[in-house]
C-alpha positions as CSV (number, residue, x, y, z in Angstrom):
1,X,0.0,0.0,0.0
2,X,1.5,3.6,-0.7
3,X,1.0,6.3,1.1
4,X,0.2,9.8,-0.3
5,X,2.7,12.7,0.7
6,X,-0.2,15.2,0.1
7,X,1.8,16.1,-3.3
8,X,0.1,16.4,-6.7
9,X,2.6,15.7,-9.3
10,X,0.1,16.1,-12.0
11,X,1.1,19.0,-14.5
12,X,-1.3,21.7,-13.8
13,X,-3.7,21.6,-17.0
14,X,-4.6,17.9,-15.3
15,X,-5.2,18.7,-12.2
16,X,-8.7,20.4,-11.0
17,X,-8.8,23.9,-11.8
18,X,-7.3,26.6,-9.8
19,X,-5.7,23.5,-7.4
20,X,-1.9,24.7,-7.1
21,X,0.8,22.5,-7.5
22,X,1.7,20.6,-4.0
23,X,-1.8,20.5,-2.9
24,X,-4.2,17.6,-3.2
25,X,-7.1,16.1,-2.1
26,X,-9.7,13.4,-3.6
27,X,-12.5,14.8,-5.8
28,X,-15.5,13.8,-4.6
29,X,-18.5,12.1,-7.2
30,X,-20.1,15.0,-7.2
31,X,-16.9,17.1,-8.9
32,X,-16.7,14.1,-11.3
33,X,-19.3,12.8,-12.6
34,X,-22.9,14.1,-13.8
35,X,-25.6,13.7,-11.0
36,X,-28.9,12.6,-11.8
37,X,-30.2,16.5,-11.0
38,X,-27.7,17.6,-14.1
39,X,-28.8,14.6,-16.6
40,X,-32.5,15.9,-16.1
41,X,-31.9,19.4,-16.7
42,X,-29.3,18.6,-19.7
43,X,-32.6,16.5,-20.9
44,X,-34.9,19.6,-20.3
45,X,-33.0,22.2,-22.1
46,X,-33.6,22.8,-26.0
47,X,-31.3,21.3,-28.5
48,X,-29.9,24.6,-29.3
49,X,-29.0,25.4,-26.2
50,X,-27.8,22.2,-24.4
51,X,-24.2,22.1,-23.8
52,X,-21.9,19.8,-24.9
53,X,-18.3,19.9,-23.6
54,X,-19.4,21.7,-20.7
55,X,-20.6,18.8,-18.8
56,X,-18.4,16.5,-20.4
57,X,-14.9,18.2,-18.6
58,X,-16.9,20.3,-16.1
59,X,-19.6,18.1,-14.7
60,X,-19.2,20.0,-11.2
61,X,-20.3,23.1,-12.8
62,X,-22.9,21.3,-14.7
63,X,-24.6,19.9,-11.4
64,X,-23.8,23.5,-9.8
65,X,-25.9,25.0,-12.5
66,X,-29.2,22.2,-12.6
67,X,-29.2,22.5,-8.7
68,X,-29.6,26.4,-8.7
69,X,-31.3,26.6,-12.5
70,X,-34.5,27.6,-10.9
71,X,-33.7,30.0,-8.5
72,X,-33.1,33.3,-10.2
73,X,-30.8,35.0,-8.4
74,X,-28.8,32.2,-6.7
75,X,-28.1,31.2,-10.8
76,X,-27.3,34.5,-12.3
77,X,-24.5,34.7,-9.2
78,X,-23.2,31.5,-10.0
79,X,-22.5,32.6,-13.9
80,X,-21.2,35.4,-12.3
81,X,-18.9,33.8,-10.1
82,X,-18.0,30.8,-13.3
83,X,-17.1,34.5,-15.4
84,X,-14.6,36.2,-12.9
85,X,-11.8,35.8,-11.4
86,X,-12.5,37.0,-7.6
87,X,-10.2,34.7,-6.3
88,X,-6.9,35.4,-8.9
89,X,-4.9,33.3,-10.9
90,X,-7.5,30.6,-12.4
91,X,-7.0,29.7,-16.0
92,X,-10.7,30.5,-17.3
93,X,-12.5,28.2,-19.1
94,X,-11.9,26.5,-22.8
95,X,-12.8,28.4,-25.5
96,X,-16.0,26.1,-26.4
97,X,-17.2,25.7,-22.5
98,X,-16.7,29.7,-22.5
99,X,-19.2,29.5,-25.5
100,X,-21.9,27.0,-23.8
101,X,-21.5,29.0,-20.5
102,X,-22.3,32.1,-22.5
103,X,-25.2,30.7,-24.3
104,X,-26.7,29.2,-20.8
105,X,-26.9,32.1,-19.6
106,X,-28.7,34.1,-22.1
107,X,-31.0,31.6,-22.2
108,X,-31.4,31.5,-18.4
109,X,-31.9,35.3,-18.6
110,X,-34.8,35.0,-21.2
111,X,-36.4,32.4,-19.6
112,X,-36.7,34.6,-16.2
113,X,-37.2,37.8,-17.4
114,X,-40.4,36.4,-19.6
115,X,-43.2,38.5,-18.9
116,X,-46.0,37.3,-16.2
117,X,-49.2,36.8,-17.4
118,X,-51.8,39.2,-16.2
119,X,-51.7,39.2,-12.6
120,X,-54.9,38.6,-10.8
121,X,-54.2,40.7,-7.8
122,X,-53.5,43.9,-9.6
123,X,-57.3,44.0,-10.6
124,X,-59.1,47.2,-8.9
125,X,-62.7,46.8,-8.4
126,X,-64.6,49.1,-8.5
């Protein structure tokens, strides 16, 4: 049996993003592999929206994104937070998960900001 020193020796475009060099720890299922929450929602979106690569090398953002889809502010900070770099140094995203990122949240933004129907409780009687 070996034991881990703690050191990742993986050159840094294989190891998680942002994880520095020297630092490891085990990626839980959740970081690497679709959850059944994410496989729905990929399954609910239209064709010309659903992402591709995105969930593919990024299924922790892809569950991040089906677990918060429906609530509108908690999703539009979580784009936020995928699109800049608060924390410094991370690489960014590839140039096609950038894309399907981008195209997410456009649609996410149309789909809240649809108009209401006519709201009942507006009505004055008279």
């Amino acid at each position: 049996m070996t034991q881990s020193t703690g050191a990742d020796s993986r050159p840094a475009e294989d190891r998680p993003q942002g994880a520095p060099a020297g630092l490891s720890r085990r990626a839980s299922a959740r970081e690497t592999s679709l959850g059944r929450q994410a496989v729905a929602w990929l399954a609910e979106l239209p064709a010309n929206v659903r992402p591709g690569e995105l969930p593919i090398r990024f299924p922790h953002v892809a569950n991040r994104l089906a677990a918060v889809w429906y609530e509108r502010d908690r999703c539009a900070d979580y784009f936020d937070s995928l699109m800049r770099d608060r924390r410094g140094g991370r690489r960014g995203f590839p140039p096609r998960a950038a894309f399907e990122l981008t195209v997410l949240k456009r649609h996410h933004e149309a789909m809240v900001r649809r108009p209401q129907r006519y709201d009942w409780n507006d009505t004055i009687v008279r």
